[in-house]
C-alpha positions as CSV (number, residue, x, y, z in Angstrom):
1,X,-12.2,16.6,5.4
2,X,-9.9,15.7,2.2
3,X,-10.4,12.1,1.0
4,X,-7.2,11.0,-0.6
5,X,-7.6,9.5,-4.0
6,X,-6.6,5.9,-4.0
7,X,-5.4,3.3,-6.5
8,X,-6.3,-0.5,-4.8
9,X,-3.6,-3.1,-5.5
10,X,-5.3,-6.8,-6.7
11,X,-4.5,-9.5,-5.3
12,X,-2.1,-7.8,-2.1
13,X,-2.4,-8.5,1.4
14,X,-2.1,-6.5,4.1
15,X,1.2,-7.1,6.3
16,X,-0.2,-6.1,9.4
17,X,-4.1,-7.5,9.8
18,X,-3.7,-10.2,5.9
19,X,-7.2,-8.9,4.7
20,X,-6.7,-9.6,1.0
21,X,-7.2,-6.9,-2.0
22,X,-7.6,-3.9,1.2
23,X,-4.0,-2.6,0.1
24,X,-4.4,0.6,-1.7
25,X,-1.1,3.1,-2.8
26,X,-2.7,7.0,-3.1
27,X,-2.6,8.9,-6.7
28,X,1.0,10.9,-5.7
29,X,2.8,7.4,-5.6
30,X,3.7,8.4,-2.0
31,X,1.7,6.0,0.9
32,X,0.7,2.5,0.8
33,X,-2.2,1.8,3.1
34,X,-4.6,-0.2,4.5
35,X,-8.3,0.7,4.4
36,X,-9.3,-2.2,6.5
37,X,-6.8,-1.6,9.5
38,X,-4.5,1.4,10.7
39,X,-1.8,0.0,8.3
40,X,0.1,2.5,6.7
41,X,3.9,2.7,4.9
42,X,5.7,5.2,2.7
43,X,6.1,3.6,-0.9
44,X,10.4,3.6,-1.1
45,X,11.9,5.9,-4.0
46,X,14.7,3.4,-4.5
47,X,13.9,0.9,-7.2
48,X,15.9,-1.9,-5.3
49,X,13.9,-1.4,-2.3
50,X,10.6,-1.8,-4.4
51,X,11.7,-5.3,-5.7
52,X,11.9,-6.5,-2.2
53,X,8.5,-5.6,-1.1
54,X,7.3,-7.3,-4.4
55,X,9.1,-10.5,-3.5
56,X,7.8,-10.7,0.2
């Protein structure tokens, strides 16, 4: 089995179970996921879209 390399995100909480600093994006920039639940979310190309997530 391939372990992806990940790159955690301080402070973030997961959307789906809110366990705190869990939230990790993988090295290609591609997946934001969740290593404490089944949370899992492609990372949006558009710059626009990006600013949102930060703001929620």
């Amino acid at each position: 089995m391939n372990k992806q390399q990940l790159k955690f995100i301080a402070g973030a909480i997961c959307p789906k179970c809110k366990a705190l600093d869990r939230i990790a994006v993988t090295y290609d920039d591609e997946k934001i996921i969740c290593v404490s639940c089944d949370f899992e979310e492609l990372k949006p190309k558009n710059p626009q879209e990006e600013n949102k997530i930060k703001k929620l």
